[in-house]
C-alpha positions as CSV (number, residue, x, y, z in Angstrom):
1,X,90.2,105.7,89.9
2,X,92.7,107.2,92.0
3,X,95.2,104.7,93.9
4,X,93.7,104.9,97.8
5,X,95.6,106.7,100.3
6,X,97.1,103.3,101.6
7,X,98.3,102.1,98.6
8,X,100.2,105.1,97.7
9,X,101.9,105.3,101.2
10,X,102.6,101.5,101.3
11,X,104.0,101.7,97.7
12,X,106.5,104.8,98.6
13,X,107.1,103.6,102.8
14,X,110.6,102.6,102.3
15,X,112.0,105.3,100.2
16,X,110.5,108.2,102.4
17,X,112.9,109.5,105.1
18,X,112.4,109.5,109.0
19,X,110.6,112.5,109.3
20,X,108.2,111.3,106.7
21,X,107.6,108.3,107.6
22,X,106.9,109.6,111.0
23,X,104.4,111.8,109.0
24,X,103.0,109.1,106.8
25,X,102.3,107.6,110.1
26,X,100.4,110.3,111.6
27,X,98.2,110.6,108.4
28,X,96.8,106.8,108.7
29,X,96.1,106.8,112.2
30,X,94.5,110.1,112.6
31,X,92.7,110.5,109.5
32,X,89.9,112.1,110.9
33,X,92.3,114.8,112.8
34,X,94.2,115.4,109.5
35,X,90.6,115.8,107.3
36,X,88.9,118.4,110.1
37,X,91.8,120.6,110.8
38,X,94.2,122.7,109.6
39,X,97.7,121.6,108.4
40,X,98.9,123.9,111.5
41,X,96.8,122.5,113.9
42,X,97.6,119.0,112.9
43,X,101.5,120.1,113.0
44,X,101.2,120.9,116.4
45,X,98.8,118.0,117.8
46,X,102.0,115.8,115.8
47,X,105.0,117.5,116.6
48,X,105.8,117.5,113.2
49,X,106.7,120.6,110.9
50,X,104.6,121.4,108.3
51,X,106.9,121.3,105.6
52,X,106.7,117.6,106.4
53,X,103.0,116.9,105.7
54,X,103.6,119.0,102.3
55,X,106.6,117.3,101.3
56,X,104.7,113.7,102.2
57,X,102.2,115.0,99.3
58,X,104.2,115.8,97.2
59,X,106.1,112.4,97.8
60,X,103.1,110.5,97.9
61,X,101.7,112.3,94.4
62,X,99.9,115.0,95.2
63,X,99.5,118.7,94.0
64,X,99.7,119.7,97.7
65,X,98.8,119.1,101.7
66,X,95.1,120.3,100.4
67,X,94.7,117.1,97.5
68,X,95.7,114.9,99.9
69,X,93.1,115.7,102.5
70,X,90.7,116.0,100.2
71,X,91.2,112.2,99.3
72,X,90.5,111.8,103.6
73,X,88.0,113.5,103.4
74,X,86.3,111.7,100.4
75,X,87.1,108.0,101.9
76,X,86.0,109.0,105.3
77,X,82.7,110.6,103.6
78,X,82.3,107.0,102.2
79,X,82.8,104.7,105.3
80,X,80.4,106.9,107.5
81,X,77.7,106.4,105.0
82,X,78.3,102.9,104.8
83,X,78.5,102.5,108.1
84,X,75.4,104.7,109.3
85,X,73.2,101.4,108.8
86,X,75.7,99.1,111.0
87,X,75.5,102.0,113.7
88,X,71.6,102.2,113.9
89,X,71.7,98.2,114.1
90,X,74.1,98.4,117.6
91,X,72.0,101.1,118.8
92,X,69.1,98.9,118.6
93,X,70.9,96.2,120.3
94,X,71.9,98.3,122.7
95,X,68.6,100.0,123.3
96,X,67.4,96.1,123.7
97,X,69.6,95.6,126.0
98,X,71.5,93.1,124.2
99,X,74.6,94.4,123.4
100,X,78.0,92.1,124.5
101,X,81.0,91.1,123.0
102,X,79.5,89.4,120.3
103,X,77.6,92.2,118.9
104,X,80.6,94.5,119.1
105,X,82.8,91.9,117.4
106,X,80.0,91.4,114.6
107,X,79.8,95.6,114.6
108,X,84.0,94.9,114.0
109,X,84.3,92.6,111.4
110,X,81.6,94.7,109.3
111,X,83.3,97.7,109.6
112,X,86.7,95.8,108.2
113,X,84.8,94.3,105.6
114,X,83.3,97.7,104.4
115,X,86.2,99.3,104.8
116,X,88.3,97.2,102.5
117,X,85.7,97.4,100.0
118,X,85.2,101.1,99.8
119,X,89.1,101.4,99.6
120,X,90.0,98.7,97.7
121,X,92.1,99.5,94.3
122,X,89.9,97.6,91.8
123,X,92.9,98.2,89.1
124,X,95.1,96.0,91.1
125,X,92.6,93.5,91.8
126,X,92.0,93.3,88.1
127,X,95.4,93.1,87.5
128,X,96.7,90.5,89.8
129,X,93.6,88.3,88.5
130,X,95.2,88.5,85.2
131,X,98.5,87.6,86.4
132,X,97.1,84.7,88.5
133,X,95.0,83.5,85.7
134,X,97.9,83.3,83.4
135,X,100.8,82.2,85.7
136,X,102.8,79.4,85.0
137,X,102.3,78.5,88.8
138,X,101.4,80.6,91.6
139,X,103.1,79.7,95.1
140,X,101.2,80.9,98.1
141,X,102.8,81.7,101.8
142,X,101.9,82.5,105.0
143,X,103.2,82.5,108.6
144,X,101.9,82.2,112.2
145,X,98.6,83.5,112.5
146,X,98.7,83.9,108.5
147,X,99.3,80.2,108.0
148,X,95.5,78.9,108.1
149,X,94.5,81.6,105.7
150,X,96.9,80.7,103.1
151,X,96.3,77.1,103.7
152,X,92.4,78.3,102.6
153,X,93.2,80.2,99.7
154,X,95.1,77.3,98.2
155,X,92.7,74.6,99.0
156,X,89.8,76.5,97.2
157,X,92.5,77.2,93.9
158,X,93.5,73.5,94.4
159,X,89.9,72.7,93.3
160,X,90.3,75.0,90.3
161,X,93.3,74.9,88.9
162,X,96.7,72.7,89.1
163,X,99.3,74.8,89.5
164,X,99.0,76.1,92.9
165,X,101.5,75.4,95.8
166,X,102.3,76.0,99.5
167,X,105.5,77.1,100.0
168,X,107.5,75.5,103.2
169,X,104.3,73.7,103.7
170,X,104.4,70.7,106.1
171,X,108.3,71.0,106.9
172,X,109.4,71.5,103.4
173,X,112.2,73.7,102.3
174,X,110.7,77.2,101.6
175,X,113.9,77.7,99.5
176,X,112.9,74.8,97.2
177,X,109.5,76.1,96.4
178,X,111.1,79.5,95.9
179,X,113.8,77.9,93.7
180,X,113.3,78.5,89.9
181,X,111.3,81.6,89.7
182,X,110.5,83.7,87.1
183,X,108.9,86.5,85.4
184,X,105.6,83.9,84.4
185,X,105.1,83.4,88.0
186,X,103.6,84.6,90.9
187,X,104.1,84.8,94.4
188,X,101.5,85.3,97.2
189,X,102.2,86.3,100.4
190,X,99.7,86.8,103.3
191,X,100.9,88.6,106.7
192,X,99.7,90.4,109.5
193,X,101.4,91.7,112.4
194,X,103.5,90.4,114.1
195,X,105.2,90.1,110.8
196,X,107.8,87.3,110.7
197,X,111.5,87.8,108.3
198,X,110.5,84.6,106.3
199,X,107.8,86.2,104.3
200,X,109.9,89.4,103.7
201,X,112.7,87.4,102.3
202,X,110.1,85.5,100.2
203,X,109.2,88.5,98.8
204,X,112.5,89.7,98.1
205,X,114.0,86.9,96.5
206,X,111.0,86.0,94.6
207,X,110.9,89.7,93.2
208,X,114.5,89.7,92.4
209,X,113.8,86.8,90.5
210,X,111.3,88.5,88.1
211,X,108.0,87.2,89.9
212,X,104.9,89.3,90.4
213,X,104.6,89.1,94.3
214,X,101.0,89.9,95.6
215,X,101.8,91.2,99.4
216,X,98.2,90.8,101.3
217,X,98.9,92.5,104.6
218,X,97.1,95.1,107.5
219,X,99.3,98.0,107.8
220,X,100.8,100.1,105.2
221,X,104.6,99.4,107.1
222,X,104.4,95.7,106.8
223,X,108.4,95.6,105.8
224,X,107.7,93.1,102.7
225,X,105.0,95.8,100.5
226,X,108.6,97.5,99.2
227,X,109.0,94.0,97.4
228,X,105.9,93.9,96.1
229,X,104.2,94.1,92.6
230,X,100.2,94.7,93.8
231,X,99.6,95.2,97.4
232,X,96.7,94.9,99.3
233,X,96.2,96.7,103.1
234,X,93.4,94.5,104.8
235,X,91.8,96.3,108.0
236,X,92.3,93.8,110.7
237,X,91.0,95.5,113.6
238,X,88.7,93.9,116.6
239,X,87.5,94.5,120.2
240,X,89.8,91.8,121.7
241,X,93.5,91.4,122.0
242,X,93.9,89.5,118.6
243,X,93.7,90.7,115.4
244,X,90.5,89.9,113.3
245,X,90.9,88.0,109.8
246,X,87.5,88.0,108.8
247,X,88.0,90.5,105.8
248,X,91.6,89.0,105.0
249,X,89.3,85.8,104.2
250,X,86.8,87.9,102.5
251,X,89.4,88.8,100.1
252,X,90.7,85.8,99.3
253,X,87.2,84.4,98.8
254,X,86.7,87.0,96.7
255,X,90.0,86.4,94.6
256,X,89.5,82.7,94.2
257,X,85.7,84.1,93.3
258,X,86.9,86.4,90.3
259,X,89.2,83.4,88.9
260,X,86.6,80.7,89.1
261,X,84.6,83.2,86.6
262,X,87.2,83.6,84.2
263,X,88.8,79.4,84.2
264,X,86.7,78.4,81.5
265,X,86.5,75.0,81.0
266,X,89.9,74.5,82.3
267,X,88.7,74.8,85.8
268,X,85.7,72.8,84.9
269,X,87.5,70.3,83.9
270,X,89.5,70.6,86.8
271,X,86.6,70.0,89.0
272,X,85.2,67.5,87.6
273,X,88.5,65.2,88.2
274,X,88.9,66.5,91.8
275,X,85.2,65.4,92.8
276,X,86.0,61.5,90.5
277,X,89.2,61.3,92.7
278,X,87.4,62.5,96.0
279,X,84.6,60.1,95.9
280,X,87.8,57.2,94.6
281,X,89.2,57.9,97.8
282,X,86.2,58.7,99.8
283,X,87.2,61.7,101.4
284,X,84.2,63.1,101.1
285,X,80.6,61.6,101.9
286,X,77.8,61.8,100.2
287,X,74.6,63.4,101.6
């Protein structure tokens, strides 16, 4: 399978010029615009030549302006018949006279959650399974709003496997937990706008280092994807002033999900001594 749209822009964001960029842009926030008109019309709606749009496909590996909106095309097909049940479901609320806030956020986080699923690069998710699986450790990172979904996806790989970390947890040094990577670790970093420079220069230095760096972020211009090894855009969008991370936890659920398949009796042993030293220390109750 083809590497989504997203991917390939996030992957090449850095290296593209201004006008590019400025194209790149364009393309992600007016996909349906770029799939239903011509490359003239969507020059002038833009303000943007277009030379640039053909260079940008060229950049981004494709044959031409035409290849890549046939990929828009091909993604949007996919969302509107996924999401041609969720729409019939708000019209009934609607028609019922019950549609509010809540059934508009529900209506969001679906969307998000099909949305990441239909684009998701399964090769990469393969592949960064493989590397967490086999890491020597795996050091996890997030910042403001990001914070409480790392926190999650360690606790769950806490219960699986004993080489998991937080990194500047609690106070600590974030250089510390940085300190003494290599090419058998791996880095995950989770950020959503606004981004913070910590998690960028996480990424860099653990990458220079010779770490595979997982970059789990919601726009393809988060300035850490140029550092990273697998990169994954989650769609964070919601009817309210913050940003949702219902599919960011979705995907981490899902990761954790994927390795608890493939630990073996490590992670079952692994459980097994978390739950004897739980129930030691009673921090959980029984019922």
């Amino acid at each position: 399978m083809a590497e989504p749209l997203d991917i390939r822009i996030s992957a090449s964001y850095d290296d593209l010029s201004g006008k590019l960029k400025q194209a790149a842009d364009y393309l992600v926030e007016n996909q349906i615009d770029v799939a239903t008109r011509s490359l003239r019309s969507v020059a002038e709606q833009s303000n943007i030549a277009p030379a640039s749009f053909s260079r940008l496909a060229r950049a981004l590996g494709y044959d031409d302006f035409g290849s890549l909106r046939g990929d828009i095309r091909t993604s949007i097909d996919r969302r509107v018949n996924a999401g041609s049940q969720r729409a019939r479901q708000l019209s009934t609320l609607q028609q019922d006279g019950k549609a509010d806030f809540v059934a508009a956020y529900v209506s969001a986080c679906a969307d998000n959650i099909h949305t990441l699923a239909d684009g998701l690069s399964g090769t990469q998710l393969k592949q960064s399974v493989a590397k967490l699986q086999k890491a020597r450790s795996v050091l996890v990172f997030g910042t403001l709003s990001s914070t409480g979904v790392a926190e999650h996806l360690n606790y769950m790989a806490s219960l699986l496997f004993d080489n998991w970390s937080m990194a500047g947890r609690m106070g600590s040094s974030l250089g510390a937990g940085l300190a003494g990577l290599d090419e058998t670790d791996v880095l995950i970093l989770i950020t959503q706008t606004p981004y913070s420079p910590r998690p960028v220069r996480a990424a860099e230095l653990a990458r220079d280092n010779g770490a595979f760096v997982v970059v789990i972020t919601d726009t393809h211009a988060c300035p850490a994807l140029k550092h990273a090894s697998a990169s994954f855009i989650i769609p964070s969008r919601s009817p309210h002033f913050f940003s949702s991370y219902t599919a960011t936890l979705f995907f981490v659920e899902t990761l954790i999900g994927m390795l608890a398949q493939i630990g073996g009796e490590r992670s079952r042993k692994r459980i097994a001594e978390v739950e004897i030293s739980n129930r030691r220390l009673q921090e959980i109750l029984d019922g």
